[in-house]
VOTILUM-466797 format. One record per residue (C-alpha): residue in one letter; x, y, z; chain. Coordinates in steps of 0.2 Angstrom, whole numbers. Layout:
// VOTILUM-466797
   code      c1      c2      c3   unit
      A       X       Y       Z      A
...
END
This chain:
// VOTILUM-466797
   code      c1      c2      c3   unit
      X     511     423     467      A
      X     494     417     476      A
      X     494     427     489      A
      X     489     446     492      A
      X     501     460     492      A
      X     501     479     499      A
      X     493     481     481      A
      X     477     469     487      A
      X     471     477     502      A
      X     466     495     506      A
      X     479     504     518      A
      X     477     521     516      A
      X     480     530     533      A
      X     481     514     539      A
      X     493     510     555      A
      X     505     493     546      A
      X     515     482     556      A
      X     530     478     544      A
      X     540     463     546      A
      X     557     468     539      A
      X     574     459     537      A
      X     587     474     544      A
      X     600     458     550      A
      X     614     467     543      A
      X     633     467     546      A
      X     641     479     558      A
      X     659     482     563      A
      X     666     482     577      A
      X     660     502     579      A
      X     642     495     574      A
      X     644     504     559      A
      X     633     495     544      A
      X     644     489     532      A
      X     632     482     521      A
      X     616     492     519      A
      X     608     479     506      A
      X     595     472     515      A
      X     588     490     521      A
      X     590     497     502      A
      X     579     482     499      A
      X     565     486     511      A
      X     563     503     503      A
      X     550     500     489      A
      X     537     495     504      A
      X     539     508     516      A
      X     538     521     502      A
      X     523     513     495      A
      X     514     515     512      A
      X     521     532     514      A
      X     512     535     499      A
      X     496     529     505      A
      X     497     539     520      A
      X     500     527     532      A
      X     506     526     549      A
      X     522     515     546      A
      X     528     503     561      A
      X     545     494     557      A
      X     552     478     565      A
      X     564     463     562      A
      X     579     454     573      A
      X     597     458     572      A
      X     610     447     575      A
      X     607     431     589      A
      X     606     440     607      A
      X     595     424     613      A
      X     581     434     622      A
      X     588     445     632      A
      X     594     463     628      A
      X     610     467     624      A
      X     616     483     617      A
      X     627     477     602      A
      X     612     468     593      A
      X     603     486     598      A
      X     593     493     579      A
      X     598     509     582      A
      X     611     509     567      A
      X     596     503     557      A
      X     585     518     561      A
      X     599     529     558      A
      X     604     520     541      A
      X     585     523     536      A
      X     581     540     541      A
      X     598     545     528      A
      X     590     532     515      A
      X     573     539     518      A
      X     579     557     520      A
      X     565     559     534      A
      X     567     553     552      A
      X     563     537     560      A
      X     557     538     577      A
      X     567     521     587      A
      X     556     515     598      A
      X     567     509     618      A
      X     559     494     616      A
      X     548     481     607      A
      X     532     478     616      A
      X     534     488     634      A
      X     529     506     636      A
      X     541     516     625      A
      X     533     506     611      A
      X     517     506     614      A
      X     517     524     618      A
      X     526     527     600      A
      X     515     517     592      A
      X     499     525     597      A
      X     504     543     594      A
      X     511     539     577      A
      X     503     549     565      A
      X     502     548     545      A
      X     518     550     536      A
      X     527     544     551      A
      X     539     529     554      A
      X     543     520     571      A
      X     557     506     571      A
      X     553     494     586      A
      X     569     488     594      A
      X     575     469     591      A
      X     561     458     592      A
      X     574     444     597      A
      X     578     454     612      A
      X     562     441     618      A
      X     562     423     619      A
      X     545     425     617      A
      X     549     430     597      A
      X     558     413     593      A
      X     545     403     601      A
      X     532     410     592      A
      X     522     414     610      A
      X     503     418     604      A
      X     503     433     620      A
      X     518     441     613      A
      X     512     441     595      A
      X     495     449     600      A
      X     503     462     608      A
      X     514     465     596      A
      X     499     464     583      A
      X     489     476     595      A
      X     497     492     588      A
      X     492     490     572      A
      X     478     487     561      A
      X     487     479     544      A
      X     503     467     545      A
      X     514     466     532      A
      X     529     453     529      A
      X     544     459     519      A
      X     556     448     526      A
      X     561     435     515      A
      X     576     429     523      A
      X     567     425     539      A
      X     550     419     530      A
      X     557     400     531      A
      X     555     404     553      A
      X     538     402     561      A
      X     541     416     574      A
      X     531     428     582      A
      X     532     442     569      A
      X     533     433     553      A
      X     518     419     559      A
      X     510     425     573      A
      X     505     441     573      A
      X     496     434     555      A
      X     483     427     567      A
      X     477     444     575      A
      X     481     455     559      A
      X     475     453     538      A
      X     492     449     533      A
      X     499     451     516      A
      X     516     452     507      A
      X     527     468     504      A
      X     537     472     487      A
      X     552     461     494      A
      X     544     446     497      A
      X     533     447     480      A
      X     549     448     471      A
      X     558     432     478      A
      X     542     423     474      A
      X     541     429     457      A
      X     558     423     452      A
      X     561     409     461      A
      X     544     403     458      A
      X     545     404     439      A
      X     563     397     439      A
      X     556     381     445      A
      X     540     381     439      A
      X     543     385     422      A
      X     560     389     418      A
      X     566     395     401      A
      X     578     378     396      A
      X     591     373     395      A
      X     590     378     414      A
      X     606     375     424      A
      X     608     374     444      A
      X     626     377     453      A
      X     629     372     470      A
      X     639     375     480      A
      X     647     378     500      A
      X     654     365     514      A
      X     642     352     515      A
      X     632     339     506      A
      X     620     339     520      A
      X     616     354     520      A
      X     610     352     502      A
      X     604     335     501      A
      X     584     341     497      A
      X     590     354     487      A
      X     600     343     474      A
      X     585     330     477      A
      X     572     343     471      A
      X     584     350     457      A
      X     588     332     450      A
      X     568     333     445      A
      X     570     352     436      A
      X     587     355     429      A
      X     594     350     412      A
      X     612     351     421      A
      X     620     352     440      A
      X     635     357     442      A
      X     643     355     461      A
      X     659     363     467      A
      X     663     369     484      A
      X     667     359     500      A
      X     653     348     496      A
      X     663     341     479      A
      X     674     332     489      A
      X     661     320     498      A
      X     657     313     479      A
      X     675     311     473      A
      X     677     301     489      A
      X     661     291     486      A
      X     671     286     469      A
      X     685     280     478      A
      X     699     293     477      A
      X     705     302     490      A
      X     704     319     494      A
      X     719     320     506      A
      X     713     332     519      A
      X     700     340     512      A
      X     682     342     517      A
      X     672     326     515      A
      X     658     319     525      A
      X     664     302     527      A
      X     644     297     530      A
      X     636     305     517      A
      X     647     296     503      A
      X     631     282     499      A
      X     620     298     497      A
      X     632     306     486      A
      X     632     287     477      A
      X     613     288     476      A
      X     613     305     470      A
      X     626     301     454      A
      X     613     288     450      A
      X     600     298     451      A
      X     603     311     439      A
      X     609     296     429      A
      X     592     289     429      A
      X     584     305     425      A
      X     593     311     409      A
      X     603     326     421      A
      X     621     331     417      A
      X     629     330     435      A
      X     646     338     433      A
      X     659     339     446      A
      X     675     347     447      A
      X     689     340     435      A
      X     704     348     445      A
      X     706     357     460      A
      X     714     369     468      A
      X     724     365     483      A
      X     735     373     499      A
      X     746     365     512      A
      X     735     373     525      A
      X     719     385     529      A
      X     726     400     528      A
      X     727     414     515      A
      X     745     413     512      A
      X     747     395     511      A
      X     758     387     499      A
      X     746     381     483      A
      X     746     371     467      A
      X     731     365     453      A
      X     729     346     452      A
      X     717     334     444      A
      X     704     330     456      A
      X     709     310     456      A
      X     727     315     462      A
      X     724     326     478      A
      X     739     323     488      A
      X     739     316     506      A
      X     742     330     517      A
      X     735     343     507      A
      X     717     351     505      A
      X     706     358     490      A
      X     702     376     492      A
      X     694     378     474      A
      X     690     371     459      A
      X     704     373     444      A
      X     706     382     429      A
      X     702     366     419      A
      X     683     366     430      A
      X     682     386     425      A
      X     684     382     408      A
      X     671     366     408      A
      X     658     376     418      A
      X     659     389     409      A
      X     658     385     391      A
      X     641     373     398      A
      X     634     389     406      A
      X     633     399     388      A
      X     621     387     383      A
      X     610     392     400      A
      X     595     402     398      A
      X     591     399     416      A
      X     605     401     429      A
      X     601     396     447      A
      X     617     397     461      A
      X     619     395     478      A
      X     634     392     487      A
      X     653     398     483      A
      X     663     385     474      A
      X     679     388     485      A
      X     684     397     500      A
      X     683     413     491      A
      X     687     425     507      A
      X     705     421     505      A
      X     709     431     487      A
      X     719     415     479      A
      X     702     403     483      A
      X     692     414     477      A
      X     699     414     457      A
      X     685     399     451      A
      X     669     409     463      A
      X     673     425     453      A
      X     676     418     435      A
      X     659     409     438      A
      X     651     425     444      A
      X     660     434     428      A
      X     651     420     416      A
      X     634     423     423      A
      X     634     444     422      A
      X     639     441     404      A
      X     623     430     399      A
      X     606     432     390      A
      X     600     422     401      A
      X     590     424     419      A
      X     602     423     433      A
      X     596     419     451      A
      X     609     422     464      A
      X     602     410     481      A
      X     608     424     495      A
      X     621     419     507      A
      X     639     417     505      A
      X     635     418     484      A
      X     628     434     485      A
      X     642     440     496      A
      X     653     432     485      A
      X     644     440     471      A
      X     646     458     479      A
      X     664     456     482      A
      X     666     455     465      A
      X     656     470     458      A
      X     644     460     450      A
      X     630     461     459      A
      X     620     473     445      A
      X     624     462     431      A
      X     613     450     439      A
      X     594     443     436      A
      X     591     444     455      A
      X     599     441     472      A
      X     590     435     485      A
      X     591     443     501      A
      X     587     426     508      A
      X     601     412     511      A
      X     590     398     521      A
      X     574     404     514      A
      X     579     403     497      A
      X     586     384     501      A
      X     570     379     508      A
      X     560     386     496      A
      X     575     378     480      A
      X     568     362     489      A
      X     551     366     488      A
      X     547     367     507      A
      X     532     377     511      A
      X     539     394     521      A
      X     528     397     535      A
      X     532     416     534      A
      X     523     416     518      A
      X     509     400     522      A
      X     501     412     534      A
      X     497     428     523      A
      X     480     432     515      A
      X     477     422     498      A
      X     470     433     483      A
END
């Protein structure tokens, strides 16, 4: 971690812009049905609180394409965290107009002020340098927490750096610590699983793993493209028809480098995508025509997880089977079972695999979960995250 955190810089009574990551799911009464991400923002804001500073909150909810729409509104947040924080958090109307502004400046020591949905502004997306001044212009210290939006060179994870010294919260410092040190300098025999839909969507991840792993192991929707690229066919499964000479190139690389690529052995498969569907295990050269894999199969359970228990460095991102429908889910869940039972460092990758992970009760049995789906894929690939470029360095 090169770069400065809350810990570097003096903030006491200090007013702090912090980026946050308060994305979280809301039914359809905009009640929060996963408070994860706010839990996680809690060792910052009780840091500053500490340190007697004034404390202004903000992140984006949802995708309401800048304009202002009541259902993508933070209030549930600010609601959320005055219960977690068992003091109140002042919501502020807006984000940068006079309800804001006004808030801002008669914030006093102690106090919290959540700005509304930064995304309720085109100007936030586009990184727009006049709205990240103003923004900036409340405060005298910016702080980004946010590591699920730290791979998005936005207004308030990249621009307000430019008007504010900028450094990193607890959250961030964390992802960086374990993430870092799982690709920098693992403890071996480190193993990578990936998984969800698409090839493409992991093409530089399994690129840049190919160079760190001892073993890859790939199930999911993505499995199919390289049973395909061997010549079998996957009946009506998943399968990027032009990505199968990647998925050729990509067997021959990890042959060339010494890595143990393992794909599925069998596979689970329904008549059609639903969660009642009729279903059957086969081997993964005898997919039917007409039917579709949904998981891998007890045979691929057993395979992964007897080369797991050797692992003393476990990286996963992706499901390995359509595990919201409870009879897809069995190969996910036995995987996520496996991991919580190691002496070994387990890294959950965020996204559907830390859902997935939560679903089954897991989640404390784990190293870390990232709070970062995309962030935590571009960082596995060893992209530079802008969110994180722009703060100070020690």
């Amino acid at each position: 971690m090169s770069k400065k955190t809350v810990r570097d810089i003096d903030l006491k009574g200090k007013k702090v812009l912090v980026r946050c990551d308060f994305n979280v799911p809301l039914d359809e009464n905009r009640n929060i049905t996963d408070n994860t991400r706010i839990v996680a923002a809690l060792p910052t804001i009780k840091y500053l609180l500490e340190n007697n500073c004034s404390v202004i909150l903000c992140s984006h909810l949802g995708r309401p394409k800048g304009e202002f729409k009541p259902e993508f509104s933070l209030a549930p947040v600010a609601k959320e965290l005055s219960r977690l924080l068992g003091k109140e958090v002042i919501m502020a109307k807006d984000v940068i107009g006079e309800d804001a502004k006004t808030k801002a400046a008669n914030l006093k020591p102690g106090e919290i002020l959540l700005l509304e949905n930064v995304r309720f502004h085109r100007e936030e997306t586009d990184n727009d340098p006049e709205f990240s001044k103003a923004l900036a212009s409340m405060a005298e210290v910016y702080v980004n927490d946010a590591f699920g939006a730290a791979h998005r060179a936005h207004a308030s994870t990249v621009g307000v750096a430019a008007y504010l010294p900028a450094v990193s919260g607890f959250l961030i410092e964390k992802e960086l610590k374990f993430l870092g040190e799982a690709l920098d300098n693992p403890v071996r025999p480190f193993m990578a699983i990936l998984g969800g839909a698409k090839v493409s969507d992991k093409i530089g991840v399994i690129d840049s793993l190919l160079e760190k792993v001892d073993t890859l192991m790939i199930g999911g929707g993505m499995a199919y493209t390289f049973f395909k690229a061997q010549g079998y066919s996957v009946g009506n499964s998943m399968c990027e028809e032009d990505k199968l000479d990647l998925a050729r190139e990509l067997m021959q690389k990890a042959k060339d480098r010494g890595v143990k690529l393992m794909l599925p052995v069998d596979t689970r498969v329904g008549k059609e995508f639903k969660p009642d569907t009729e279903s059957k295990t086969v081997a993964w050269t005898e997919i039917p025509d007409g039917w579709e894999g949904f998981d891998i199969g007890e045979k691929t359970i057993e395979m992964f997880s007897e080369e797991l228990k050797k692992a003393k460095t476990v990286v996963w991102n992706g499901p390995l089977g359509l595990f919201e429908f409870d009879q897809f889910a069995k190969g996910t869940n036995a995987i996520a079972k496996v991991l919580s039972e190691l002496d070994a460092t387990t890294i959950i990758g965020g996204g559907d695999s830390a859902a997935a992970v939560r679903k089954a009760g897991l989640q404390d049995k784990m190293t870390h979960i990232s709070t970062g789906g995309g962030a935590s894929l571009e960082f596995l690939e060893g992209k530079k995250l802008p969110g994180i470029e722009c703060l100070q360095d020690k």
